[in-house]
C-alpha positions in Angstrom: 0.0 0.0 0.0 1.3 3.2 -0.5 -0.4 7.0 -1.6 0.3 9.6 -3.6 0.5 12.9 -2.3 -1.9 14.4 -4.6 -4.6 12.0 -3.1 -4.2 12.8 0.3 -7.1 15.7 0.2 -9.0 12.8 -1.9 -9.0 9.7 0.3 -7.7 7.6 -2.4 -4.5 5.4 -2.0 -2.7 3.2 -3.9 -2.8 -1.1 -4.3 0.3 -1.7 -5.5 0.9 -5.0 -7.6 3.8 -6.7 -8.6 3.8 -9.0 -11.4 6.5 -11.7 -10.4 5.5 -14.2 -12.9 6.9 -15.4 -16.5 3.6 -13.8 -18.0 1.7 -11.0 -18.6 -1.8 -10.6 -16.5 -4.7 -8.8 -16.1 -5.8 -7.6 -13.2 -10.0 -7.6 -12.7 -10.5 -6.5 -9.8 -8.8 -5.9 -6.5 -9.2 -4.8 -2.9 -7.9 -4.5 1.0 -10.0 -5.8 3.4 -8.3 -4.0 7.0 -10.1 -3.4 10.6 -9.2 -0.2 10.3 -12.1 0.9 7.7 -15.2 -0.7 8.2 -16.3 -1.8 5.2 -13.6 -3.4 2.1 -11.8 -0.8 0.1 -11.9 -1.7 -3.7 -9.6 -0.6 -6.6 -12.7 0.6 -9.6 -11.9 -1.7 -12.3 -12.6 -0.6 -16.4 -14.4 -3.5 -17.8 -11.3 -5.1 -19.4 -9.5 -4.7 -16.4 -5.7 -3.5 -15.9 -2.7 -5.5 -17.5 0.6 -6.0 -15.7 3.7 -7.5 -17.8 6.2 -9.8 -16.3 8.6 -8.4 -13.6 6.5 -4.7 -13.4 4.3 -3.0 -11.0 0.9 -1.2 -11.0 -0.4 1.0 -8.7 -4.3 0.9 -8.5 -6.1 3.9 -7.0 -8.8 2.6 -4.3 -11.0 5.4 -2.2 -10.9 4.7 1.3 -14.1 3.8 2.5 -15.3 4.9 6.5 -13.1 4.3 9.1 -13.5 1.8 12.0 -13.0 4.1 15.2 -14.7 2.9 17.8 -13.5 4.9 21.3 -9.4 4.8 20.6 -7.1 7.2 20.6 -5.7 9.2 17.5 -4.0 6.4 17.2 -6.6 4.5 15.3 -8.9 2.6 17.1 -8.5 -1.0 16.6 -4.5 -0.5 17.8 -1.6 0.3 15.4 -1.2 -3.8 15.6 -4.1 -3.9 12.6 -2.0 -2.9 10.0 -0.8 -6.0 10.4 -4.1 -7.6 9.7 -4.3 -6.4 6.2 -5.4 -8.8 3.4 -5.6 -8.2 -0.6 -8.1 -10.1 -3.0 -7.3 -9.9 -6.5 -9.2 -11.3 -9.4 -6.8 -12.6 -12.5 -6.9 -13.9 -15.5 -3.7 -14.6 -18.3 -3.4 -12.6 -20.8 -5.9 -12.0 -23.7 -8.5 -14.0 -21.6 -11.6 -12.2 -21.1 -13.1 -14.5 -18.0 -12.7 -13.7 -14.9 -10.2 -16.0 -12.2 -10.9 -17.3 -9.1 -10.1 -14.5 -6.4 -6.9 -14.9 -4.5 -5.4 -13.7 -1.7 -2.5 -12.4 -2.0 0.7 -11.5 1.0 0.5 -7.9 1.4 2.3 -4.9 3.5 1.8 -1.6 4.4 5.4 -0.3 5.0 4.6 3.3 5.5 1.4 3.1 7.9 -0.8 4.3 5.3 -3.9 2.5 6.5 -3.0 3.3 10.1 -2.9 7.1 9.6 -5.2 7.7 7.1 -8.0 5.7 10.0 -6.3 8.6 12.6 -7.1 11.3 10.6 -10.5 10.5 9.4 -11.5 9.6 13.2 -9.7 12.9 14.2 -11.7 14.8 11.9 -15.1 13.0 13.0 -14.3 14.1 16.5 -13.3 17.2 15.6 -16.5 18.2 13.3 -18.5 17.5 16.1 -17.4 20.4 18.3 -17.0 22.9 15.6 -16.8 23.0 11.6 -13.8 24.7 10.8 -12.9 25.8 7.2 -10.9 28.6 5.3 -12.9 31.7 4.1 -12.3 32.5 0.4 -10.7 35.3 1.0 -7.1 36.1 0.9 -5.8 39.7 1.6 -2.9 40.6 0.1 -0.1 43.8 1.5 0.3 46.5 -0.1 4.2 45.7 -1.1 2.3 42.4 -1.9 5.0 40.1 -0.2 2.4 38.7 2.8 -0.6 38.4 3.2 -3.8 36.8 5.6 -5.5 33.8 5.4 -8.9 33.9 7.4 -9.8 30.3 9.5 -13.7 30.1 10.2 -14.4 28.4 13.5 -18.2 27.7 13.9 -18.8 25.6 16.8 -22.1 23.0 16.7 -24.7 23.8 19.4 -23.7 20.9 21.5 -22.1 16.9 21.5 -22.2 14.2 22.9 -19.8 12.1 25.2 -20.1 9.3 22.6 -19.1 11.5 19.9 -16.0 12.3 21.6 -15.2 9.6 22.9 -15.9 9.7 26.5 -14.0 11.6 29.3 -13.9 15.1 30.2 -12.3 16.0 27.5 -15.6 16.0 25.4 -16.8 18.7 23.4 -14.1 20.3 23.6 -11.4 21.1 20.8 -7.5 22.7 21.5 -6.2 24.0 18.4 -2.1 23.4 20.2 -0.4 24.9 17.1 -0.7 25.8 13.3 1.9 24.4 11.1 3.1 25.9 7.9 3.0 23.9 4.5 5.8 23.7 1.3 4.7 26.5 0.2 3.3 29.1 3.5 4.7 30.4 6.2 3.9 32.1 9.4 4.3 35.6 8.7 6.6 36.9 11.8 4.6 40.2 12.0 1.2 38.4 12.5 2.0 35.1 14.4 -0.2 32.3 14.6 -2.4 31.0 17.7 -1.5 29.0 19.8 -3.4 26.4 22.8 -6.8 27.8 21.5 -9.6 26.3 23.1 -13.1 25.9 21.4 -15.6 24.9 23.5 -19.4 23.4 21.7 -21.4 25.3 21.8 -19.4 28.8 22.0 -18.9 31.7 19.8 -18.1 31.7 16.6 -14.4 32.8 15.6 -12.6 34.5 12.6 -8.7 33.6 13.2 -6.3 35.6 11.0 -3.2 33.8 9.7 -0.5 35.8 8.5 1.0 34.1 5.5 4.5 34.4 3.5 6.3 32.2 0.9 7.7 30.0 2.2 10.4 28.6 -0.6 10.5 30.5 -3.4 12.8 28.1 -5.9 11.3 27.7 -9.6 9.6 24.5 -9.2 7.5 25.5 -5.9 4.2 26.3 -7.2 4.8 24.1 -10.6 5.0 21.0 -8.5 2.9 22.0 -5.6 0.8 18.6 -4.3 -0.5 19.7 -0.5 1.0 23.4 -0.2 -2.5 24.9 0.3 -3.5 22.2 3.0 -3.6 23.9 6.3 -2.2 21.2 9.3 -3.3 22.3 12.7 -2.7 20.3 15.6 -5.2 19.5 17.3 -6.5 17.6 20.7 -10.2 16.4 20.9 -11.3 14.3 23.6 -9.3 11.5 24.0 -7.8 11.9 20.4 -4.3 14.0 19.4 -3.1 14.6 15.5 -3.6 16.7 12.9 -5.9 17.9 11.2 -5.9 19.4 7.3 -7.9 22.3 6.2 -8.0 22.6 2.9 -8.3 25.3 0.6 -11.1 25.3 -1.9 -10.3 25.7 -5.7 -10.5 29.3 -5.8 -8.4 30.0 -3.0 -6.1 27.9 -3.7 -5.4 29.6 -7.4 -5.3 32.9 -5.1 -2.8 31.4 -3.0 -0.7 30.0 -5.7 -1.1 33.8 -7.4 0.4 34.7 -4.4 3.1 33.0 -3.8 4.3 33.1 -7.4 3.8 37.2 -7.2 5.1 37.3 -3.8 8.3 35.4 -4.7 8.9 37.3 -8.4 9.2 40.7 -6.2 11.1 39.0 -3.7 13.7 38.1 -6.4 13.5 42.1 -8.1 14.7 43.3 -4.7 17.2 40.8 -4.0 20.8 42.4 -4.6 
């Protein structure tokens, strides 16, 4: 298993296949059956399937289905251990036929956790929605010398939540915002410095936070091969859970960002000696 970071706003990741055998063969179908995500997460097969030639690899894009999060900690309910409980059905058939093969079950791994965290963040979230809804505002204000500028963070807490939802302990409905990380492409603007240990209680006011934003690399390839640079990471604590939690910027703002940064980084670069 693996993803790709374009997909991690999208809840897809990647079933990776290895053909090891002295023929070409086509791949029908495929999917992960984990503890983690309660229902099995399938790769969307084309009618004729996907073909894989001897001694190559494939890497078939699967959506995550809902995870499993029962009252665990953010560090996925059913224990870290259930990565370890991963299986992978396949459906083949040789090449050029068109029927379909028994399924098999094939060894798999998931070397980089991907199951494990991608369960922490949706639970994370769950939690976290609960208390408040917390988004980006379209907006992005740019200064005058048009080197920073502010991103707005919308908190609008929900009228009230349950122990269940959270969880359990005192901790419940109740979300601490413990620090706002920048991306590959922002960073805090020194001048306008970012909360910190903000509590957000359900049922409380809503908030407007302004985050003071500057480039933060400005080599050629920056915004050409930006993948997550417009995904906001706060770290957050919510009832029993800890871990982070992305905000993402909606299409528009994102090209206003990405304006910005390229603008931003072009007058950086004119005033440079």
């Amino acid at each position: 298993m693996n993803q790709f970071r374009d997909n991690y706003g999208k809840q897809i990741i990647e079933i990776q296949l290895t053909n090891n055998s002295a023929s070409t063969v086509t791949v029908r179908a495929a999917g992960i059956a984990t503890p983690l995500f309660a229902a099995g997460i399938a790769w969307r097969a084309s009618p004729d399937g996907t073909q894989i030639p001897p001694g190559q690899a494939k890497s078939l894009p699967a959506h995550l289905t809902t995870a499993n999060c029962g009252t665990g900690t953010g560090a996925g309910s059913p224990g870290t251990e259930a990565q370890d409980l991963v299986s992978v059905t396949v459906r083949l058939s040789p090449n050029g036929a068109a029927e379909n093969g028994a399924p098999e079950s094939l060894p798999a791994t998931d070397p980089f956790g991907v199951l494990v965290r991608n369960n922490t963040e949706q639970c994370l979230a769950r939690d976290a929605s609960s208390v408040a809804a917390i988004g980006l505002r379209p907006e992005l204000d740019v200064s005058g010398d048009g080197r920073r500028a502010v991103l707005r963070l919308s908190i609008r807490p929900s009228a009230r939540t349950s122990p269940e939802q959270q969880g359990g302990g005192s901790g419940a409905g109740r979300l601490v915002i413990e620090r706002i990380d920048g991306t590959p492409l922002l960073a805090e603007d020194p001048a306008r410095p970012w909360p910190l240990n903000l509590t957000i209680e359900a049922g409380g006011p809503a908030q407007e936070l302004e985050l003071g934003i500057r480039p933060a690399r400005c080599d050629p390839h920056a915004v050409a091969e930006d993948k997550v640079g417009t995904v906001i990471p706060l770290r957050v604590m919510v009832g029993a859970r800890t871990g982070i939690l992305k905000v993402t910027a909606d299409r528009d703002l994102r090209g206003r960002i990405l304006d910005f940064v390229t603008a931003a980084c072009a007058r950086t670069t004119r005033l440079s000696p």
